[in-house]
C-alpha positions in Angstrom: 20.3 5.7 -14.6 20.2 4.1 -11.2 18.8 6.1 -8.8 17.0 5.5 -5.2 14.0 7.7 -4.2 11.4 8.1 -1.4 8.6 7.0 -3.8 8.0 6.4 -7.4 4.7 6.9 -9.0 4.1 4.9 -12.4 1.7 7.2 -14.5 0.4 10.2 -14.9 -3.0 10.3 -15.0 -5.5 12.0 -12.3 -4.5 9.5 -9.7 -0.4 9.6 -9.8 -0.4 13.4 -10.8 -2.4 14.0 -7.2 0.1 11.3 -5.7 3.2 12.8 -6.5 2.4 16.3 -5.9 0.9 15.9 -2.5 4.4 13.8 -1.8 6.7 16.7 -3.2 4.6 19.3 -1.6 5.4 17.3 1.7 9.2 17.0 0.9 9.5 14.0 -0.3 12.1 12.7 -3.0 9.1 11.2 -5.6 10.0 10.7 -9.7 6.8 10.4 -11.5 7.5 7.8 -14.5 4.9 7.6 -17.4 5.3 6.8 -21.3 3.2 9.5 -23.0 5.4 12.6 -23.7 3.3 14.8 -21.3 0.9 14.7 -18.2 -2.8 14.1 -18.4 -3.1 10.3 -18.2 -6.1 9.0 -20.7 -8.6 11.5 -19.4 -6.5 14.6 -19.3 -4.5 14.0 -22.6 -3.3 16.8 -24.1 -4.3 19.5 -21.2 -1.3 21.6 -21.0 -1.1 21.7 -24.8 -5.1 22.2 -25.5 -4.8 25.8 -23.9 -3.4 27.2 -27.1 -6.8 25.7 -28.7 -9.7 27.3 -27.1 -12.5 25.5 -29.5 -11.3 22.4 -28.5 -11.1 23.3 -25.3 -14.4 24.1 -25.6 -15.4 20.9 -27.4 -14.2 18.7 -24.9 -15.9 20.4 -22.2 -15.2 21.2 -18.4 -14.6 18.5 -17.0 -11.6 18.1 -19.2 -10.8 21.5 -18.7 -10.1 20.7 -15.0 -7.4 18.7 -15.7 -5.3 21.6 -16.0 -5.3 22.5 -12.6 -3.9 19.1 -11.9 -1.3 19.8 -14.0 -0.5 23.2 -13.1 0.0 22.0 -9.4 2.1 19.4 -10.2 4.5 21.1 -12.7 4.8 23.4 -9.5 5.1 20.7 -7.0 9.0 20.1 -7.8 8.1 16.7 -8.0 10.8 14.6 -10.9 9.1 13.8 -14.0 10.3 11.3 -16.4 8.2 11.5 -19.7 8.3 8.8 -22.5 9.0 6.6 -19.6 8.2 2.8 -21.1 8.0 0.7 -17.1 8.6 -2.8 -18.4 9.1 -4.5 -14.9 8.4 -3.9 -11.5 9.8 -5.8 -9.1 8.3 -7.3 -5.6 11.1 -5.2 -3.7 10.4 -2.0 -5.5 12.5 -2.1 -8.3 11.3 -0.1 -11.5 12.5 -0.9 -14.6 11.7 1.4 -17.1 13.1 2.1 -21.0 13.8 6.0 -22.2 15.7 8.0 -25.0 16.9 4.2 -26.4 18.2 2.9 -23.1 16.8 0.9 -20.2 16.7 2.1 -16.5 16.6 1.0 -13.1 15.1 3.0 -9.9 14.6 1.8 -6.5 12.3 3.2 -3.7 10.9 2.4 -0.3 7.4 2.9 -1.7 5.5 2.3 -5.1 2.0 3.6 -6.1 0.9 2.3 -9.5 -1.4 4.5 -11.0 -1.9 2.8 -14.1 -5.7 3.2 -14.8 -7.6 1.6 -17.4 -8.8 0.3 -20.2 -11.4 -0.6 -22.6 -13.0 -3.9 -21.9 -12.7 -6.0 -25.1 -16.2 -6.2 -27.2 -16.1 -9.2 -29.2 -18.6 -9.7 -31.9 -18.4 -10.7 -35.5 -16.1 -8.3 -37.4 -14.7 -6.6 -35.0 -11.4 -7.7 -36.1 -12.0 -5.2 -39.7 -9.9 -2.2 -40.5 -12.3 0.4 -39.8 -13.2 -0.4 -36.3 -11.9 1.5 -33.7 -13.0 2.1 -30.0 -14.6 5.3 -29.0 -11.6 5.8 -26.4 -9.2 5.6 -29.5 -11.8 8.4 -31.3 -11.3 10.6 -28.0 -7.6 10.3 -27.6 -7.2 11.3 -31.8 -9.6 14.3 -30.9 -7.7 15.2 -27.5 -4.3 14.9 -29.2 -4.4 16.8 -32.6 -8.5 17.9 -32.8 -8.7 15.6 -35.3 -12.0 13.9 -36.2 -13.4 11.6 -38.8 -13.7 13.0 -42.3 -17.2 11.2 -42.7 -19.7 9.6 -40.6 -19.5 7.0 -38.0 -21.1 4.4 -36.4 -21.1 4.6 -32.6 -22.2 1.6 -30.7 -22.1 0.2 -27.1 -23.2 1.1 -23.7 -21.6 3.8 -20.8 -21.3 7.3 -20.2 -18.4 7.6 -22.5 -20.2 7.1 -25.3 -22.6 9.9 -24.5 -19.7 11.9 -23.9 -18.1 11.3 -27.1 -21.2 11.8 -29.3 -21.6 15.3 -27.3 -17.9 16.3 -28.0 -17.3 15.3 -31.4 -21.1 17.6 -32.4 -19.2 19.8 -30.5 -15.8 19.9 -32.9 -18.3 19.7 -36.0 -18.2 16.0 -36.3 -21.2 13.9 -36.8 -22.3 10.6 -36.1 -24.6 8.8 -38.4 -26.2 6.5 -35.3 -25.9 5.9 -32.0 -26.3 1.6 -31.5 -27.1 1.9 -27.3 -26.4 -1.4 -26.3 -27.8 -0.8 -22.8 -30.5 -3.8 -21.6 -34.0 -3.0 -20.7 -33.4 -5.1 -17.5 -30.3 -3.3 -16.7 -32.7 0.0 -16.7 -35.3 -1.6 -14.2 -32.6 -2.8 -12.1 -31.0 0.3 -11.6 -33.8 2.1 -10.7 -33.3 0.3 -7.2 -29.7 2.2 -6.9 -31.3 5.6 -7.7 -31.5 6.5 -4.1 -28.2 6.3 -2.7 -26.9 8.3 -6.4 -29.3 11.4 -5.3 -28.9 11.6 -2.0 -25.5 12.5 -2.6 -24.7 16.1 -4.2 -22.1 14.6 -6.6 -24.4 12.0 -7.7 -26.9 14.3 -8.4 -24.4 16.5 -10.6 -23.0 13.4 -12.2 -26.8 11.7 -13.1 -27.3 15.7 -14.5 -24.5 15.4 -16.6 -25.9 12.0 -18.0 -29.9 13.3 -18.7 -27.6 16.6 -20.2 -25.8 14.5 -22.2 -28.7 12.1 -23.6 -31.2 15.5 -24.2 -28.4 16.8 -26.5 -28.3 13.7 -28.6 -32.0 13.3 -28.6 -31.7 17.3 -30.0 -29.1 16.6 -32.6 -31.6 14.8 -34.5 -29.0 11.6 -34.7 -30.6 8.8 -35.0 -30.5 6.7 -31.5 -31.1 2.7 -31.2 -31.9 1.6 -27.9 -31.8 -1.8 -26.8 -29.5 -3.0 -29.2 -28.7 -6.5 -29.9 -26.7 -8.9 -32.2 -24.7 -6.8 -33.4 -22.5 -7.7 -36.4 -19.8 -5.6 -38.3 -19.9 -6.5 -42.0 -17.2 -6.3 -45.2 -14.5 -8.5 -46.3 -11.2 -6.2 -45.9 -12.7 -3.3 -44.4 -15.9 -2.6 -42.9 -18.8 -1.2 -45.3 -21.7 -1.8 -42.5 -23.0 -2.4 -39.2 -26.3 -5.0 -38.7 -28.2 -5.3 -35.6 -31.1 -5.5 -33.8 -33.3 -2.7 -31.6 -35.8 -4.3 -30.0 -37.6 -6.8 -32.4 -36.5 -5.1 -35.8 -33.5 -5.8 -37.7 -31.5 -2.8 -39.1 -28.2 -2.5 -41.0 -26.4 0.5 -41.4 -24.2 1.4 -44.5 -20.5 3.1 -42.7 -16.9 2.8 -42.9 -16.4 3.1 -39.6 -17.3 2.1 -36.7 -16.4 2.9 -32.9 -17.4 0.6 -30.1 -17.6 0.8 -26.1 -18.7 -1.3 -23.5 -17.5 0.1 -20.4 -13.7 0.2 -18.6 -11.7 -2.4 -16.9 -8.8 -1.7 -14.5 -5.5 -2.0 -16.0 -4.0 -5.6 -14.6 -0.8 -6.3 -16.5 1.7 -4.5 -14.3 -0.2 -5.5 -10.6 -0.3 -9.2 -11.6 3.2 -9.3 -12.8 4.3 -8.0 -9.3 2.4 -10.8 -7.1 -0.5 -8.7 -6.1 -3.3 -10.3 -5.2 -6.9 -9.4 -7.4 -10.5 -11.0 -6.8 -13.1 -10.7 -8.7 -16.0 -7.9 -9.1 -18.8 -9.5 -9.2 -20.5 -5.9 -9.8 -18.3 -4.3 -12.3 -17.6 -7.7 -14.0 -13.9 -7.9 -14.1 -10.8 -8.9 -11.8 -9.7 -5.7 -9.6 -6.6 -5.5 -7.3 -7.2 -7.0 -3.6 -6.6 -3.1 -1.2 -7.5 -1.7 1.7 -8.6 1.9 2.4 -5.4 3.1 1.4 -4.6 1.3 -1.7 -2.2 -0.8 -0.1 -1.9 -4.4 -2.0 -1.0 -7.2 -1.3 2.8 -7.4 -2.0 4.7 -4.7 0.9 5.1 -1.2 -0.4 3.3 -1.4 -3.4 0.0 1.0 -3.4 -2.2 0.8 -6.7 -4.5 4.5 -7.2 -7.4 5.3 -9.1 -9.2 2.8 -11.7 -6.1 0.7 -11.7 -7.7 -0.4 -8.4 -11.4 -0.4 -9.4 -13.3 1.6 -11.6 -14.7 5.2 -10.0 -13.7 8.4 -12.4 -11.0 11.0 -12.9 -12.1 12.7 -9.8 -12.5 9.9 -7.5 -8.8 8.4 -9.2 -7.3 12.0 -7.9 -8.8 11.4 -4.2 -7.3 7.9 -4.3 -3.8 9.3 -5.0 -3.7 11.5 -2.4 -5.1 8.6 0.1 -1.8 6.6 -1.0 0.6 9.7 -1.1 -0.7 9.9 2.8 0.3 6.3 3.5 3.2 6.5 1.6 4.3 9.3 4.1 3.6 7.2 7.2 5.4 4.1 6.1 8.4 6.8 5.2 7.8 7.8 8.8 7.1 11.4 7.8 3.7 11.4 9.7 1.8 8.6 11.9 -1.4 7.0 11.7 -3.2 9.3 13.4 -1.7 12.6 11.6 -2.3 10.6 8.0 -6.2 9.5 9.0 -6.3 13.5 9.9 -4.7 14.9 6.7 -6.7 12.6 4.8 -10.2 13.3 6.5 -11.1 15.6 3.4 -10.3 13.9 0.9 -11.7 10.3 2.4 -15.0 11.9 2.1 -14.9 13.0 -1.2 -13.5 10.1 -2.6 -16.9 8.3 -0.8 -19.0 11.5 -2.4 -17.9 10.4 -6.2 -18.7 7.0 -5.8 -21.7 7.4 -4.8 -23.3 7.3 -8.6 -21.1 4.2 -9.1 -23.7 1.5 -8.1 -25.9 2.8 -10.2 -24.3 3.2 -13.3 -22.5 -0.4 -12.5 -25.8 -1.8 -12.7 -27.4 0.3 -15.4 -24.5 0.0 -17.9 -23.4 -4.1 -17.0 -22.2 -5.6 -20.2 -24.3 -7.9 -22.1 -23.4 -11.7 -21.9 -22.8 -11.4 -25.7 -19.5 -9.5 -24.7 -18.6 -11.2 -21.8 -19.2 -14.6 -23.3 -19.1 -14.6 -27.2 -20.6 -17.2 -29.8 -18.6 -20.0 -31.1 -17.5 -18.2 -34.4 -16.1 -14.8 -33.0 -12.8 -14.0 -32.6 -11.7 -13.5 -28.8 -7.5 -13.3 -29.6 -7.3 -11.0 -32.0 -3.2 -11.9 -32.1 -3.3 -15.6 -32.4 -6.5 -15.9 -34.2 -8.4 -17.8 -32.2 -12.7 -18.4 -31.9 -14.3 -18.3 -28.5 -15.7 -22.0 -29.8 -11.9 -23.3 -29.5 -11.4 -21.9 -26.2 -14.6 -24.0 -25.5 -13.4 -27.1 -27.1 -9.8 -26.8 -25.1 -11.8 -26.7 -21.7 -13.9 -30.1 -23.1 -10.1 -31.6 -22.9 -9.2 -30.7 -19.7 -7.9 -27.2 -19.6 -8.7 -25.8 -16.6 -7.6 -22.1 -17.0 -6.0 -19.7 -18.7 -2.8 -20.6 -18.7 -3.2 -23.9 -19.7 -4.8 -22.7 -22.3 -1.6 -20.9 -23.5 -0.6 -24.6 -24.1 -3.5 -25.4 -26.1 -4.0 -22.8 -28.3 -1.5 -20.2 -27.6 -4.2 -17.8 -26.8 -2.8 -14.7 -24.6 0.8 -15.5 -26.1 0.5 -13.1 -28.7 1.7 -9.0 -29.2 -1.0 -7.7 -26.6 0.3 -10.1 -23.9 -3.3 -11.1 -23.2 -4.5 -7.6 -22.5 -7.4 -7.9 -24.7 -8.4 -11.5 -24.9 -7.9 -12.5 -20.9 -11.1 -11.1 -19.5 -13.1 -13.1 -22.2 -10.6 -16.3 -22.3 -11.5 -15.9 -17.6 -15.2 -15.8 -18.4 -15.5 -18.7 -21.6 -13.3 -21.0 -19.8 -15.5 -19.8 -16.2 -19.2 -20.9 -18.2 -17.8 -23.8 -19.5 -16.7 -25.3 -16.6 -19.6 -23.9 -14.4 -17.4 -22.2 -11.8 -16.4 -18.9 -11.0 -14.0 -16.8 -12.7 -11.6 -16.4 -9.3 -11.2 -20.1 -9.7 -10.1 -20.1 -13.4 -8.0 -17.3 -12.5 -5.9 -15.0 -15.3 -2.9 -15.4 -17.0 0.1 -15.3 -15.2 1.8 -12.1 -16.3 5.6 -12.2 -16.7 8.0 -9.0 -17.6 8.5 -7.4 -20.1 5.4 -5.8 -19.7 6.3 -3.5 -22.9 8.7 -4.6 -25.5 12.4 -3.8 -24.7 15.6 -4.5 -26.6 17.9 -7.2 -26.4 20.8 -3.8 -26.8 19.2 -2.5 -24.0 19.7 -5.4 -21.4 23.4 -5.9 -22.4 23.9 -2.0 -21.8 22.5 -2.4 -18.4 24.8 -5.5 -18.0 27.8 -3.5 -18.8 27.2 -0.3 -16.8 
């Protein structure tokens, strides 16, 4: 395949679903490209099939619910979808590379709008390496995609609304947790407070703060037991985990389990931007890098748009608004509509975009992740593919390393399966304290393609066609 288009949009969550059916409602030729084998993105997983399950349905609540609409409109749209879609490169002049049905791919378009969204930031701590710990975004997608849940109880431990969320859907499927381990900081809950303001002085704040109190009452009525405050957490057993020790407050607890899911917040998804050129800085608030945009998710490199947490973290619904802003300057640059007809088209969903971030600050501030996470001890495990302690990270940067990808040199850290995906925020911030700088000195790895793996048969196909 080799094929030119008006615009392609790279996955198919919230964001690139409202993207490329507000461009094929408006006539434009747009191929949506994502690797799952249907639409929903992370959040929506599984809509279109969950209708034939109305107790899960029901489970996972409205808000999921919603999605279908999403999906409805878009399967109406027209719009070309290309499921099981693997994008392994994207090129600075809008080249997409992409891998399906045992062959590689190559489309070309005037515009590009990565909606990639993203993902868990990596929680470090002793054991977290164990079979039998999983992320609370991995228990959520295994509930979304088959209604399965875990055959005894768990352990659920970190900070964020997702993990209120997931506690409240899996008593909803008939799953129960044996504790709740709320990482959230006592100073983090004063220094909110300050935020509280703007959040209820907008009507979507005050839905989304009545969602939270919902949430927290229903655990609180569940009778699971909930540790607040919690601290120094370590993840015990020898091949698999057989318990969780921490401390709430000033008393130490431990926890007999076999599993255990953790959560400390979401990062924007980096690999595919930074391989491009964009440009990121970083967030001083949400404590990670995020893509350099203006108002319309324009980056840095010409033609390429990033939409919805791929470009900083706000929600499903703020992600959809954020599509639609770049589907609007994606038809100006196309010169469908000018400047003044996109600012008009897009007057609606401008303000409701503004609207769902208005709770942001405040739950930025109120769930921040501990330095513990950001910056581990000595003995833990920050590359989980390489093997390698956040004490020799320390040591490399006591040598002369500088950044991360000197540190590749070093200790091969980043070089492993995951590309760096889960140890380059932590490598950004050790490296960042023991230099005493900031992280957009140190920088990130230098991302090259393939993002995803892709077979040597598969290049020389592409050679010979």
């Amino acid at each position: 395949m080799n094929e030119a288009w008006d615009v392609v949009v790279v996955g198919a969550g919230p964001a690139g679903l409202a993207a490329a059916t507000l461009l094929a409602e408006q006539q434009a030729r747009v191929v949506l490209l994502d690797e799952q084998p249907a639409v929903g993105g992370q959040i929506y997983r599984g809509i279109e099939r969950a209708a034939e399950h109305p107790s899960l349905l029901t489970a996972l609540g409205p808000d999921y619910v919603y999605g279908a609409t999403l999906a409805a409109r878009f399967r109406a749209s027209g719009a070309a979808y290309r499921p099981g879609s693997l994008v392994w490169q994207v090129t600075p002049g809008r080249e997409v590379w992409f891998s399906a049905d045992g062959s590689s791919h190559l489309v070309r378009a005037d515009a590009v709008i990565l909606a990639t969204g993203a993902m868990e930031r990596p929680v470090p701590l002793p054991g977290w390496t164990l079979p039998g710990v999983m992320t609370a975004g991995a228990l959520q997608i295994m509930l979304k995609s088959s209604g399965v849940v875990p055959g005894e109880p768990f352990v659920v431990a970190g900070s964020g609304p997702l993990l209120f969320l997931l506690v409240q859907q899996y008593l909803a499927a008939g799953a129960r947790p044996a504790a709740v381990l709320d990482t959230t900081a006592r100073a983090n809950e004063w220094r909110a407070l300050r935020h509280l303001p703007e959040a209820v002085a907008d009507r979507a704040g005050r839905r989304d703060l009545a969602k939270g109190l919902m949430m927290v009452a229903g655990l609180r009525r569940s009778g699971i037991p909930r540790y607040r405050h919690v601290s120094d957490i370590r993840i015990e057993g020898a091949d698999a985990v057989t318990g969780i020790a921490f401390r709430s407050g000033t008393t130490q607890h431990r926890l007999a389990t076999r599993l255990v899911a953790l959560h400390e917040g979401v990062i924007p998804a980096q690999q595919m931007p930074r391989s491009i050129g964009c440009a990121f800085a970083w967030d001083a608030a949400q404590q990670c890098f995020a893509p350099v945009l203006d108002a319309w998710g324009n980056s840095s490199v010409d033609g390429v748009m990033i939409a919805g947490d791929a470009g900083g973290i706000g929600g499903a619904r703020a992600a959809e608004h954020a599509g639609r802003l770049a589907a609007f300057e994606a038809l100006r640059r196309l010169g469908r509509i000018d400047a003044a007809r996109r600012d008009a088209l897009a007057t609606d969903d401008r303000r409701a975009r503004q609207s769902q971030l208005a709770v942001r600050r405040f739950l930025d501030v109120l769930y921040a992740p501990r330095d513990a996470v950001l910056r581990p001890a000595d003995d833990v495990v920050v590359c989980r593919c390489e093997e390698i302690a956040a004490g020799a990270v320390r040591d490399v940067v006591r040598q002369g390393c500088l950044g991360p990808n000197q540190a590749k040199a070093f200790l091969r850290a980043g070089m492993g399966p995951c590309q760096g995906r889960l140890c380059g925020p932590v490598v950004t911030e050790l490296i960042a304290q023991a230099r005493g700088v900031g992280q957009d000195e140190v920088g990130y790895y230098r991302i090259r393609s393939p993002l995803k793996p892709v077979t040597v048969g598969e290049l020389a196909a592409m050679e010979t066609e």
